[in-house]
GUZA-756336 format. One record per atom (N, C-alpha, C): x, y, z; residue in one letter. Coordinates in steps of 0.05 Angstrom, whole numbers, plus 5000, padded with zeros to 4 digits. Each point is the difference from the previous one (the first is absolute). Example, Ala and Ser with C-alpha at 12.3 -4.5 7.8 and 13.67 -1.06 7.14 Angstrom:
2
526448865156A
498250245000A
501850245000A
499350214986S
501650245001S
498550225014S
***
This chain:
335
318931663346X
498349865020X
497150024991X
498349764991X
497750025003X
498150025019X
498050255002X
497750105010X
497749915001X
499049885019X
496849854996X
497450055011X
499250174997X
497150165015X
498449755009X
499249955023X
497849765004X
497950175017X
496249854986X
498650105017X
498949775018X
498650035020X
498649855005X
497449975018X
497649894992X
497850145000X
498049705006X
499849785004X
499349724998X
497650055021X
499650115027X
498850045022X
499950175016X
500650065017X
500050295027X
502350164999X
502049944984X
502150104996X
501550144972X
499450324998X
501750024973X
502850145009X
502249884980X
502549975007X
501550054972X
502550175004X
501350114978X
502649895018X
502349824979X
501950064995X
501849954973X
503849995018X
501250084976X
501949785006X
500849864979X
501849784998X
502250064980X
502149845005X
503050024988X
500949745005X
502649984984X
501649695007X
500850085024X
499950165019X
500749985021X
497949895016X
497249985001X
498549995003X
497750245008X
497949925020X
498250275005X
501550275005X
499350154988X
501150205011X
497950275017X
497749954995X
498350175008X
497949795005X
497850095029X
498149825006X
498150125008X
497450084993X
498650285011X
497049894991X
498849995033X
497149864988X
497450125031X
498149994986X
498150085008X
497549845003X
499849935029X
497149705005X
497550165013X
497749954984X
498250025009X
498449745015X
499550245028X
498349795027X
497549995002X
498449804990X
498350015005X
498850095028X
496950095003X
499350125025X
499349695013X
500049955033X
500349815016X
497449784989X
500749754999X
498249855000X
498649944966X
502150144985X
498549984971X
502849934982X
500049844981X
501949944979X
500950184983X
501449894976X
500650244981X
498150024976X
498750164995X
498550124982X
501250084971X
500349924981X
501049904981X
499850374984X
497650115008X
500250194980X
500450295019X
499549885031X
501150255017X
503649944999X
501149894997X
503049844991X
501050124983X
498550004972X
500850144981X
499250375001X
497950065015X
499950275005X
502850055013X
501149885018X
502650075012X
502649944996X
500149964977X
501649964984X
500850234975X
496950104995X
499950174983X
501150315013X
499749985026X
500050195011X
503350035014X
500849805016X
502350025002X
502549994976X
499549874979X
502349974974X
501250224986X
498750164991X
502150185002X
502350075018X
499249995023X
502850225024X
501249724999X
498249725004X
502349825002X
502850014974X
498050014976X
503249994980X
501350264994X
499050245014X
502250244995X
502249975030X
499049885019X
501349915022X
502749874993X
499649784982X
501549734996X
502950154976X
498150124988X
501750104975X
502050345013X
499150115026X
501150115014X
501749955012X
499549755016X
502649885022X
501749944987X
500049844973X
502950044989X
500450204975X
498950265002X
501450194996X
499349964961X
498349894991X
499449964969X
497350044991X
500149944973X
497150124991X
499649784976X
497049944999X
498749734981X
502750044979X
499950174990X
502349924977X
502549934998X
501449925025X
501549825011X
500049714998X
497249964999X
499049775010X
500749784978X
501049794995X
500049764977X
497549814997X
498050015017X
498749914997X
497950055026X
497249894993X
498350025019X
498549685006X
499949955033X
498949804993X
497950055024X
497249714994X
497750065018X
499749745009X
497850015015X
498849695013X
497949954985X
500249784982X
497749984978X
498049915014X
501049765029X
497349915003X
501449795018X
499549865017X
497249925004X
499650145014X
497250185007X
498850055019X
497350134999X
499450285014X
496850185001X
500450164969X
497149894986X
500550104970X
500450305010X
498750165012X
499950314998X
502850105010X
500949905022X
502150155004X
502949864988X
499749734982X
501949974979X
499750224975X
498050105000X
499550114966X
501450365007X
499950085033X
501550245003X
502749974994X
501649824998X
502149965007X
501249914971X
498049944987X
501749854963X
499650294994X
496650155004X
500350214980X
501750195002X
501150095024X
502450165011X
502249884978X
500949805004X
502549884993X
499349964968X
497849974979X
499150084973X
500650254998X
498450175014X
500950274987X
503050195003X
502149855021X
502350075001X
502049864984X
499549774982X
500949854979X
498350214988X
499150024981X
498950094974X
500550354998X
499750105024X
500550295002X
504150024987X
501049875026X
503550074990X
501149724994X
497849814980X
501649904981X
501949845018X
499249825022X
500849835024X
498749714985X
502049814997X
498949695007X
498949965024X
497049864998X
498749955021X
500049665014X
501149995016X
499849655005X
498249955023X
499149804988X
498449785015X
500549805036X
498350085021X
502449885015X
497649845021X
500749735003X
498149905016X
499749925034X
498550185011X
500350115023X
501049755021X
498749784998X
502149835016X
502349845001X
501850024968X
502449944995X
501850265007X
498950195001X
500550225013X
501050035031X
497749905016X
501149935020X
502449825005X
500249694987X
502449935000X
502050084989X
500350104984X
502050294984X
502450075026X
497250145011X
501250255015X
501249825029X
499249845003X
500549795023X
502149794990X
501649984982X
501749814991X
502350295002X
500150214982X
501950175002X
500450105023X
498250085024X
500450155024X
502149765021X
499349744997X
501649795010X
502349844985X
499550084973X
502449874979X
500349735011X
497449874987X
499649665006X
499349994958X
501649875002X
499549934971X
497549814988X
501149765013X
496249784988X
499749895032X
497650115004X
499349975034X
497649884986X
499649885024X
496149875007X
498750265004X
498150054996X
499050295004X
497049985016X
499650065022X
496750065012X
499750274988X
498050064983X
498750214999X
498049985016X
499750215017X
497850005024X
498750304996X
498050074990X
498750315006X
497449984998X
498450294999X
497449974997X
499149854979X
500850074977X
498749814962X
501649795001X
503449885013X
500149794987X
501149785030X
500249804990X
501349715018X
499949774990X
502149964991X
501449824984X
503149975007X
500949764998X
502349915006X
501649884969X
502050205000X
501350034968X
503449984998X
499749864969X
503250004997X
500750054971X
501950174993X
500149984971X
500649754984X
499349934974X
499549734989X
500350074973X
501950014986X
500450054964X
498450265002X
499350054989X
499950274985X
497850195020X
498949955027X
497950055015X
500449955023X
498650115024X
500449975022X
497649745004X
500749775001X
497449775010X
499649995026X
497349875005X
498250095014X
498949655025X
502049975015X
500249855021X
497250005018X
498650065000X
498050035023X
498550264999X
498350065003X
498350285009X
497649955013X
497950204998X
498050005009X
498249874985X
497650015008X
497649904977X
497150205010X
500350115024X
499050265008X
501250255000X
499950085027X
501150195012X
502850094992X
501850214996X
502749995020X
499850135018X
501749815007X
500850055033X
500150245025X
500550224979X
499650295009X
497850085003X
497550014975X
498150104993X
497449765026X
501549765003X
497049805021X
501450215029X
502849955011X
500550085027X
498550365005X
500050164973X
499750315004X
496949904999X
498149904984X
496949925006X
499349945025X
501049795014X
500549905021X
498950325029X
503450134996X
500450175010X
497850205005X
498950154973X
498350154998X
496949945006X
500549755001X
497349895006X
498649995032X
503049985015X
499549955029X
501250345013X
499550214984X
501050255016X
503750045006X
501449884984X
503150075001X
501050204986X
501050225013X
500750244986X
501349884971X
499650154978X
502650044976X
503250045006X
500949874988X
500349794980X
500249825013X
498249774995X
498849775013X
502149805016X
501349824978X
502849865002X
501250005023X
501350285007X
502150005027X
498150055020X
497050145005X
498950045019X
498049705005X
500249824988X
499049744998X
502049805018X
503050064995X
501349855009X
500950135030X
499950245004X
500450165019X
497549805020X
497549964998X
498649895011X
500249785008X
500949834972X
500349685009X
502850005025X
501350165002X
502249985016X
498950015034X
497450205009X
499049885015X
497949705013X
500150024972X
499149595008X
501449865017X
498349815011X
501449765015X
498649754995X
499049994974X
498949715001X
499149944970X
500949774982X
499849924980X
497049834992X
498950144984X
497849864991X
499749944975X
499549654988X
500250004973X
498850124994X
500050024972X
498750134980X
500749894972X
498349984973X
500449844979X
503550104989X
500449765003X
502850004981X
499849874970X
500350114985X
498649924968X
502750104979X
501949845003X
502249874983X
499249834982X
500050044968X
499149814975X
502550004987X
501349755006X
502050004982X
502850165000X
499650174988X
502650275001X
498250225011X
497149975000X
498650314992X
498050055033X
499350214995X
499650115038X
496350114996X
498950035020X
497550084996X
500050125022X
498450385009X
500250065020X
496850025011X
498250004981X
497450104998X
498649925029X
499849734999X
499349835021X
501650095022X
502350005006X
502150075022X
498050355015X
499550104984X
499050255005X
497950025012X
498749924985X
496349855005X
500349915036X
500449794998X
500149855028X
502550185021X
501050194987X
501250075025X
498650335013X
497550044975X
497850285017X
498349764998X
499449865006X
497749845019X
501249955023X
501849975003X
501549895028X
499350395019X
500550144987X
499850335009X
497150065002X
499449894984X
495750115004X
499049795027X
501949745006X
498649865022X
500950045032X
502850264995X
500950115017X
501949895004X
501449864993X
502449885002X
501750215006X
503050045008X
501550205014X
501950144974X
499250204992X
501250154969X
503449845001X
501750075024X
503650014991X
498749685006X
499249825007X
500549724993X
498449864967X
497550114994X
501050024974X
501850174978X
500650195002X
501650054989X
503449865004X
500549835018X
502149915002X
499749734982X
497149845007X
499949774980X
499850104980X
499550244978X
500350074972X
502450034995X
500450175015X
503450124987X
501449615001X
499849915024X
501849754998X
499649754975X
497149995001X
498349874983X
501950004963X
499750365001X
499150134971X
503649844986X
501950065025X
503550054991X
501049814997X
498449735014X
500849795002X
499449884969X
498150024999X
499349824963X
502050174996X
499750294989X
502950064981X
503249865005X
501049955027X
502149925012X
498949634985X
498249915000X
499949774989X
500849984970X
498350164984X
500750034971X
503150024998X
501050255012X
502550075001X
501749844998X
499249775022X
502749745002X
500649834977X
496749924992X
500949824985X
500950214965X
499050195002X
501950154979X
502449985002X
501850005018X
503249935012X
500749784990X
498049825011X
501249754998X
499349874971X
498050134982X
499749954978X
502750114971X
499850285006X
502250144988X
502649935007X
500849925023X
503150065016X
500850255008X
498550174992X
500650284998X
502350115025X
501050075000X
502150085027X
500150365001X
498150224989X
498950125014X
498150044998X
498250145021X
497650065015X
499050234985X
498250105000X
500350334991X
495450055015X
501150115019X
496750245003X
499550224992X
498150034980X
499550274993X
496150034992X
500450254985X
497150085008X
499550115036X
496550184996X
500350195019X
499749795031X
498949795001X
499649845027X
503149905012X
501950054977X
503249895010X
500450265023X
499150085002X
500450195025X
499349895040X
498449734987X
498849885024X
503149885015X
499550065030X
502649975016X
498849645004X
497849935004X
498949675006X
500949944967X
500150084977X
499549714983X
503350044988X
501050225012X
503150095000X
501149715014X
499650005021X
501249895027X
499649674987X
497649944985X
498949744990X
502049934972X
500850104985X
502149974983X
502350015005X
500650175022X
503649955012X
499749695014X
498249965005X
499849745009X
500349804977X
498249984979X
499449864981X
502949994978X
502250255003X
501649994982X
502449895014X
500350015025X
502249805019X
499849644998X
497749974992X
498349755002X
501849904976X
500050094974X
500249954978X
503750184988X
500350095023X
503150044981X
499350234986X
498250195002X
500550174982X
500350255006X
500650284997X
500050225001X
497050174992X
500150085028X
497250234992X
500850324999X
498150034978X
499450304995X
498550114997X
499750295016X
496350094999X
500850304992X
498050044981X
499450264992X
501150235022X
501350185004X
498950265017X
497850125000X
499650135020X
497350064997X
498550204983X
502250155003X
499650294973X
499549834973X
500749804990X
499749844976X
497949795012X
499149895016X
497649795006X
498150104986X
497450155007X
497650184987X
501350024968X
497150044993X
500350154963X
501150325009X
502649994981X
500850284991X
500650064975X
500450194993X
501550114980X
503049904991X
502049885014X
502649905005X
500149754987X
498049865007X
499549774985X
499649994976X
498150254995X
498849984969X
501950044981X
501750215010X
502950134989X
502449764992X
500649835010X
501849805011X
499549804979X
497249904997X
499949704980X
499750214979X
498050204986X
500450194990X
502949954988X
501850035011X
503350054994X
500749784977X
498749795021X
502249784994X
497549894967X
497750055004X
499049984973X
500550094979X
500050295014X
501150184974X
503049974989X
501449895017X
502549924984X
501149724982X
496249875009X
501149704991X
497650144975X
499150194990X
499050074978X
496749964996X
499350075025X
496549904994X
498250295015X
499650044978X
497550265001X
498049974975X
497650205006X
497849994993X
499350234984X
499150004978X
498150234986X
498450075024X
499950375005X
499250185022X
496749904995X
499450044979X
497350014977X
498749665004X
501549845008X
498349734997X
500349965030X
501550065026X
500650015018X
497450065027X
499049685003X
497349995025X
500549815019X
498650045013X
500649865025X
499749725014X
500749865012X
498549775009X
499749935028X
497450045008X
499549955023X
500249705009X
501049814980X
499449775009X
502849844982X
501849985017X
502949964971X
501949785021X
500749794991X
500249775018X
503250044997X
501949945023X
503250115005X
501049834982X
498649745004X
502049764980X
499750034968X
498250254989X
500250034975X
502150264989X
501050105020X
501250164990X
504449984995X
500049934975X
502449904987X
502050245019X
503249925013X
500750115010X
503650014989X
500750094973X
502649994993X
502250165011X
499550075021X
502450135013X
500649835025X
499549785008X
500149845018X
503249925007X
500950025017X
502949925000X
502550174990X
498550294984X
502150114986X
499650335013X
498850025022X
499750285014X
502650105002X
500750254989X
501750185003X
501850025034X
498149935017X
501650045032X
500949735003X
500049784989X
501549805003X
502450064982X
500750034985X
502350044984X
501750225015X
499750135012X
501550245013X
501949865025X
***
Protein backbone atom coordinates (compact mmCIF):
# COMPACT_ATOMS: atom_id res chain seq x y z
CA UNK A 1 0.00 0.00 0.00
CA UNK A 2 1.26 3.32 -0.94
CA UNK A 3 1.77 6.14 1.71
CA UNK A 4 1.31 9.82 0.88
CA UNK A 5 2.17 12.65 3.39
CA UNK A 6 0.18 15.86 2.18
CA UNK A 7 0.77 19.38 3.56
CA UNK A 8 -1.22 22.14 3.31
CA UNK A 9 -0.49 25.62 3.91
CA UNK A 10 -2.20 28.06 0.81
CA UNK A 11 -4.03 30.50 3.61
CA UNK A 12 -5.40 30.32 7.32
CA UNK A 13 -5.10 26.84 7.35
CA UNK A 14 -2.04 24.37 7.86
CA UNK A 15 -3.08 20.83 7.37
CA UNK A 16 -1.24 17.41 7.40
CA UNK A 17 -2.47 14.35 5.90
CA UNK A 18 -2.13 10.76 4.83
CA UNK A 19 -3.45 9.11 1.67
CA UNK A 20 -3.62 5.45 0.34
CA UNK A 21 -5.63 3.67 -2.55
CA UNK A 22 -8.04 3.48 -0.05
CA UNK A 23 -8.16 6.91 0.13
CA UNK A 24 -7.60 9.71 3.14
CA UNK A 25 -6.65 8.11 5.79
CA UNK A 26 -5.64 10.76 8.28
CA UNK A 27 -6.99 14.50 8.24
CA UNK A 28 -5.46 16.85 10.90
CA UNK A 29 -5.45 20.67 10.40
CA UNK A 30 -5.05 23.73 12.15
CA UNK A 31 -6.92 27.43 11.07
CA UNK A 32 -5.87 30.47 12.10
CA UNK A 33 -8.71 33.36 13.03
CA UNK A 34 -8.12 36.30 12.35
CA UNK A 35 -8.99 38.94 15.32
CA UNK A 36 -12.78 40.45 14.52
CA UNK A 37 -13.08 42.82 11.71
CA UNK A 38 -9.59 42.23 10.07
CA UNK A 39 -8.57 39.68 7.14
CA UNK A 40 -5.84 37.29 6.82
CA UNK A 41 -2.46 38.59 7.13
CA UNK A 42 -0.28 36.77 4.89
CA UNK A 43 2.77 36.81 7.19
CA UNK A 44 0.81 36.63 10.60
CA UNK A 45 -0.60 33.18 8.50
CA UNK A 46 2.61 32.00 8.03
CA UNK A 47 3.82 32.87 11.69
CA UNK A 48 0.97 30.29 12.46
CA UNK A 49 1.79 27.91 10.58
CA UNK A 50 5.25 27.93 11.64
CA UNK A 51 4.16 27.54 14.95
CA UNK A 52 1.46 25.06 14.83
CA UNK A 53 3.35 22.45 12.09
CA UNK A 54 5.22 20.59 13.86
CA UNK A 55 2.47 18.96 16.49
CA UNK A 56 0.29 19.08 13.39
CA UNK A 57 2.61 16.41 11.46
CA UNK A 58 3.77 14.41 14.60
CA UNK A 59 -0.12 14.28 15.28
CA UNK A 60 -0.95 12.90 11.70
CA UNK A 61 2.04 10.51 11.61
CA UNK A 62 0.77 9.39 15.23
CA UNK A 63 -2.88 8.65 14.56
CA UNK A 64 -1.86 6.12 12.27
CA UNK A 65 0.62 4.74 14.34
CA UNK A 66 3.95 5.49 11.66
CA UNK A 67 6.91 7.44 11.25
CA UNK A 68 8.23 9.82 7.99
CA UNK A 69 10.02 6.74 6.93
CA UNK A 70 6.97 4.94 6.13
CA UNK A 71 5.99 7.46 4.08
CA UNK A 72 6.29 6.88 -0.14
CA UNK A 73 6.14 10.06 -0.78
CA UNK A 74 5.47 13.67 0.35
CA UNK A 75 3.30 16.00 -1.15
CA UNK A 76 2.52 20.00 -0.69
CA UNK A 77 0.29 22.83 -2.01
CA UNK A 78 2.56 24.54 -4.45
CA UNK A 79 0.25 27.28 -4.88
CA UNK A 80 -2.02 29.14 -5.69
CA UNK A 81 -2.15 31.24 -2.88
CA UNK A 82 -0.42 33.80 0.30
CA UNK A 83 3.38 33.69 -0.84
CA UNK A 84 4.45 33.49 3.01
CA UNK A 85 2.39 31.00 4.28
CA UNK A 86 2.82 28.77 0.90
CA UNK A 87 6.68 28.96 1.41
CA UNK A 88 6.03 27.31 5.26
CA UNK A 89 4.47 24.58 3.88
CA UNK A 90 6.93 23.62 0.56
CA UNK A 91 9.87 24.26 2.92
CA UNK A 92 8.51 21.67 5.51
CA UNK A 93 7.70 19.25 2.76
CA UNK A 94 11.66 20.14 0.96
CA UNK A 95 13.27 19.37 3.90
CA UNK A 96 11.33 16.04 4.62
CA UNK A 97 12.08 14.88 0.93
CA UNK A 98 15.75 15.60 1.02
CA UNK A 99 16.33 14.66 4.75
CA UNK A 100 14.74 10.71 4.28
CA UNK A 101 15.26 10.63 0.67
CA UNK A 102 11.11 11.07 0.01
CA UNK A 103 9.83 12.06 -3.64
CA UNK A 104 8.40 15.36 -3.29
CA UNK A 105 5.19 16.12 -5.46
CA UNK A 106 3.67 19.02 -6.62
CA UNK A 107 -0.04 19.55 -5.90
CA UNK A 108 -2.34 22.35 -6.98
CA UNK A 109 -4.48 23.57 -4.28
CA UNK A 110 -7.64 23.87 -6.23
CA UNK A 111 -7.63 20.61 -8.29
CA UNK A 112 -7.17 19.51 -4.97
CA UNK A 113 -10.24 20.54 -3.88
CA UNK A 114 -11.98 18.74 -6.69
CA UNK A 115 -9.78 15.63 -5.97
CA UNK A 116 -11.02 15.32 -2.69
CA UNK A 117 -14.73 16.17 -3.71
CA UNK A 118 -14.96 13.70 -6.69
CA UNK A 119 -13.53 10.69 -4.38
CA UNK A 120 -15.58 11.58 -1.12
CA UNK A 121 -18.83 11.32 -3.60
CA UNK A 122 -17.38 8.88 -6.29
CA UNK A 123 -18.79 11.10 -9.24
CA UNK A 124 -16.47 10.34 -11.89
CA UNK A 125 -16.67 13.42 -14.72
CA UNK A 126 -19.10 15.85 -12.94
CA UNK A 127 -19.64 19.69 -13.80
CA UNK A 128 -17.79 20.99 -10.93
CA UNK A 129 -18.55 24.62 -8.92
CA UNK A 130 -15.53 25.33 -7.20
CA UNK A 131 -16.74 27.91 -4.72
CA UNK A 132 -14.16 29.17 -1.79
CA UNK A 133 -12.29 32.02 -0.63
CA UNK A 134 -9.28 32.09 -3.76
CA UNK A 135 -11.36 30.32 -6.28
CA UNK A 136 -14.95 30.38 -8.51
CA UNK A 137 -15.05 28.91 -11.48
CA UNK A 138 -17.34 26.45 -13.02
CA UNK A 139 -15.19 23.30 -14.38
CA UNK A 140 -15.08 20.09 -16.28
CA UNK A 141 -12.33 17.86 -17.17
CA UNK A 142 -11.36 18.22 -21.02
CA UNK A 143 -8.28 15.96 -22.54
CA UNK A 144 -5.56 16.14 -20.52
CA UNK A 145 -6.88 19.21 -17.90
CA UNK A 146 -9.58 20.22 -16.00
CA UNK A 147 -11.18 23.28 -18.54
CA UNK A 148 -12.41 26.16 -17.38
CA UNK A 149 -16.31 26.96 -18.15
CA UNK A 150 -16.85 30.22 -16.46
CA UNK A 151 -15.18 31.99 -13.37
CA UNK A 152 -14.66 35.07 -11.91
CA UNK A 153 -12.87 38.11 -13.33
CA UNK A 154 -12.74 39.63 -9.66
CA UNK A 155 -13.55 38.41 -6.55
CA UNK A 156 -14.33 34.73 -5.42
CA UNK A 157 -17.13 34.33 -4.11
CA UNK A 158 -16.02 33.51 -0.58
CA UNK A 159 -13.34 36.04 -0.18
CA UNK A 160 -16.36 39.37 -1.66
CA UNK A 161 -19.29 37.61 0.84
CA UNK A 162 -16.38 37.27 4.05
CA UNK A 163 -15.33 41.31 2.94
CA UNK A 164 -18.75 42.06 2.85
CA UNK A 165 -19.26 40.45 6.24
CA UNK A 166 -16.32 41.96 8.01
CA UNK A 167 -16.95 45.11 6.80
CA UNK A 168 -20.52 45.54 8.30
CA UNK A 169 -19.50 43.92 12.01
CA UNK A 170 -20.39 39.97 11.33
CA UNK A 171 -18.70 37.75 13.67
CA UNK A 172 -15.96 35.17 11.91
CA UNK A 173 -16.24 33.16 9.75
CA UNK A 174 -18.16 35.45 7.67
CA UNK A 175 -20.17 33.08 5.08
CA UNK A 176 -22.60 31.22 7.51
CA UNK A 177 -22.95 34.30 9.87
CA UNK A 178 -23.85 36.39 6.59
CA UNK A 179 -26.40 33.98 5.61
CA UNK A 180 -27.57 33.41 9.17
CA UNK A 181 -28.60 37.17 8.73
CA UNK A 182 -29.98 37.21 5.30
CA UNK A 183 -32.45 34.58 6.70
CA UNK A 184 -33.90 37.36 8.78
CA UNK A 185 -34.76 39.47 5.78
CA UNK A 186 -37.99 40.10 4.36
CA UNK A 187 -37.47 42.02 1.39
CA UNK A 188 -35.42 41.81 -1.89
CA UNK A 189 -33.48 44.59 -3.13
CA UNK A 190 -31.65 44.66 -6.53
CA UNK A 191 -28.36 44.89 -6.59
CA UNK A 192 -25.79 44.68 -9.72
CA UNK A 193 -26.06 41.36 -11.32
CA UNK A 194 -22.84 41.19 -13.63
CA UNK A 195 -22.88 37.84 -15.66
CA UNK A 196 -20.25 38.12 -18.81
CA UNK A 197 -20.69 35.43 -20.80
CA UNK A 198 -19.63 32.24 -18.76
CA UNK A 199 -17.66 34.53 -16.27
CA UNK A 200 -19.06 36.35 -12.85
CA UNK A 201 -17.95 39.66 -11.27
CA UNK A 202 -18.55 40.26 -7.51
CA UNK A 203 -16.67 43.57 -6.92
CA UNK A 204 -19.52 45.85 -7.77
CA UNK A 205 -22.21 43.40 -6.09
CA UNK A 206 -20.20 44.23 -2.84
CA UNK A 207 -19.67 47.91 -3.38
CA UNK A 208 -23.40 48.75 -3.78
CA UNK A 209 -24.52 46.36 -1.29
CA UNK A 210 -22.27 48.52 1.94
CA UNK A 211 -23.74 51.59 0.40
CA UNK A 212 -27.13 50.34 0.75
CA UNK A 213 -25.74 49.67 4.82
CA UNK A 214 -23.97 53.18 5.22
CA UNK A 215 -27.58 54.76 3.99
CA UNK A 216 -29.17 52.62 6.63
CA UNK A 217 -30.88 50.31 4.77
CA UNK A 218 -31.97 47.18 7.13
CA UNK A 219 -28.54 44.80 7.47
CA UNK A 220 -30.73 40.96 7.14
CA UNK A 221 -32.51 42.69 4.02
CA UNK A 222 -29.34 43.45 2.47
CA UNK A 223 -27.76 40.71 3.29
CA UNK A 224 -30.59 38.60 1.91
CA UNK A 225 -30.29 40.59 -1.60
CA UNK A 226 -26.39 39.49 -1.55
CA UNK A 227 -26.52 36.17 -0.55
CA UNK A 228 -29.58 35.87 -3.27
CA UNK A 229 -28.00 38.20 -5.73
CA UNK A 230 -24.28 36.58 -5.31
CA UNK A 231 -25.87 32.41 -5.85
CA UNK A 232 -28.00 33.24 -8.43
CA UNK A 233 -25.25 34.33 -11.24
CA UNK A 234 -23.38 31.15 -10.07
CA UNK A 235 -26.81 28.98 -10.42
CA UNK A 236 -26.82 30.90 -13.87
CA UNK A 237 -23.30 29.97 -15.04
CA UNK A 238 -24.02 26.54 -13.59
CA UNK A 239 -26.94 25.88 -15.99
CA UNK A 240 -25.73 26.68 -18.91
CA UNK A 241 -22.54 24.58 -18.02
CA UNK A 242 -25.25 21.57 -17.94
CA UNK A 243 -26.66 22.39 -20.72
CA UNK A 244 -23.40 23.05 -22.55
CA UNK A 245 -21.50 19.81 -21.40
CA UNK A 246 -24.61 17.37 -20.89
CA UNK A 247 -22.96 16.56 -17.96
CA UNK A 248 -25.34 14.33 -15.77
CA UNK A 249 -23.47 14.90 -12.55
CA UNK A 250 -23.37 17.86 -10.38
CA UNK A 251 -20.50 18.04 -8.02
CA UNK A 252 -20.04 21.20 -5.04
CA UNK A 253 -16.93 21.57 -3.55
CA UNK A 254 -14.50 23.99 -2.08
CA UNK A 255 -14.96 25.74 1.42
CA UNK A 256 -18.43 27.92 0.50
CA UNK A 257 -20.08 24.25 -0.62
CA UNK A 258 -20.89 24.22 2.94
CA UNK A 259 -23.63 27.08 2.23
CA UNK A 260 -27.19 25.40 3.15
CA UNK A 261 -28.81 28.58 0.46
CA UNK A 262 -26.44 27.81 -2.60
CA UNK A 263 -26.81 23.95 -1.41
CA UNK A 264 -30.59 24.19 -1.64
CA UNK A 265 -29.91 26.36 -5.22
CA UNK A 266 -28.18 23.36 -6.97
CA UNK A 267 -30.50 20.60 -5.73
CA UNK A 268 -32.69 22.70 -7.52
CA UNK A 269 -30.57 23.43 -10.58
CA UNK A 270 -29.57 19.59 -10.82
CA UNK A 271 -33.41 18.24 -10.88
CA UNK A 272 -33.88 20.87 -13.61
CA UNK A 273 -31.33 19.20 -15.76
CA UNK A 274 -31.41 15.39 -14.98
CA UNK A 275 -28.49 15.28 -13.11
CA UNK A 276 -27.10 14.07 -9.84
CA UNK A 277 -25.62 16.33 -7.22
CA UNK A 278 -22.73 16.04 -5.06
CA UNK A 279 -21.24 18.20 -2.37
CA UNK A 280 -18.10 17.92 -0.61
CA UNK A 281 -18.60 17.02 3.29
CA UNK A 282 -17.76 19.35 5.31
CA UNK A 283 -14.63 17.99 7.00
CA UNK A 284 -13.27 17.99 3.18
CA UNK A 285 -15.06 21.56 2.02
CA UNK A 286 -12.16 24.06 3.67
CA UNK A 287 -8.31 23.60 2.72
CA UNK A 288 -6.90 20.54 4.57
CA UNK A 289 -4.30 18.37 4.69
CA UNK A 290 -6.62 15.24 3.19
CA UNK A 291 -6.80 16.89 0.14
CA UNK A 292 -3.26 17.58 -0.30
CA UNK A 293 -2.55 13.83 0.54
CA UNK A 294 -5.26 12.41 -1.99
CA UNK A 295 -4.25 14.27 -5.50
CA UNK A 296 -0.71 13.92 -3.97
CA UNK A 297 -1.61 10.05 -4.40
CA UNK A 298 -3.01 9.95 -7.42
CA UNK A 299 0.04 12.18 -8.93
CA UNK A 300 2.45 10.39 -7.45
CA UNK A 301 1.31 7.25 -8.97
CA UNK A 302 0.68 8.65 -12.38
CA UNK A 303 4.63 9.55 -11.92
CA UNK A 304 5.00 13.35 -11.49
CA UNK A 305 7.32 14.79 -8.89
CA UNK A 306 9.84 17.43 -8.55
CA UNK A 307 13.57 17.96 -7.75
CA UNK A 308 13.29 19.00 -3.69
CA UNK A 309 16.21 21.62 -4.82
CA UNK A 310 14.35 23.33 -7.83
CA UNK A 311 10.93 23.03 -5.96
CA UNK A 312 9.05 26.90 -5.43
CA UNK A 313 6.03 28.03 -5.22
CA UNK A 314 3.25 29.75 -7.08
CA UNK A 315 1.14 32.13 -5.78
CA UNK A 316 -0.50 32.66 -8.95
CA UNK A 317 -0.91 29.02 -10.97
CA UNK A 318 -4.09 28.79 -13.19
CA UNK A 319 -6.26 25.07 -12.55
CA UNK A 320 -6.64 24.70 -16.37
CA UNK A 321 -2.77 24.47 -16.65
CA UNK A 322 -2.23 21.82 -14.66
CA UNK A 323 -1.92 18.32 -16.88
CA UNK A 324 -3.99 15.71 -14.94
CA UNK A 325 -2.97 11.82 -16.01
CA UNK A 326 -4.68 10.01 -13.47
CA UNK A 327 -8.06 11.13 -14.59
CA UNK A 328 -10.51 8.24 -14.91
CA UNK A 329 -7.99 5.67 -13.60
CA UNK A 330 -8.34 6.39 -9.57
CA UNK A 331 -7.63 3.32 -7.69
CA UNK A 332 -11.38 3.54 -5.68
CA UNK A 333 -13.09 3.18 -8.89
CA UNK A 334 -11.60 -0.06 -9.82
CA UNK A 335 -12.39 -1.68 -6.44
Amino acid sequence: MTLVLGIESTAHTFGVGIASEDGILVNINDTYTPPQGVGIHPRVAADHHVTVGPRILNEALRRLGIGIRDIDAVAFSMGPGLGPALRVGATLARAIAIKFGKPLVPVHHGVAHVEVARWSVRFRDPLVLLVSGGHTMVIAHSGRSYGVFGETIDMAVGNALDYFARSVGLPNPGVPHLEECAEKGSKYIPLPYTVKGQDVSFSGLVEEALRLVRRGVALPDVCLSLVETAYSMLGEVVERGLALTGKRELLLAGGVARSRRLRSIMEWIANEFNAKLGIVPPEYAGDNGGMIALTGLLAYKSGITIDPTEAVTKQRWRLDEVETPWFGKEPWFSK
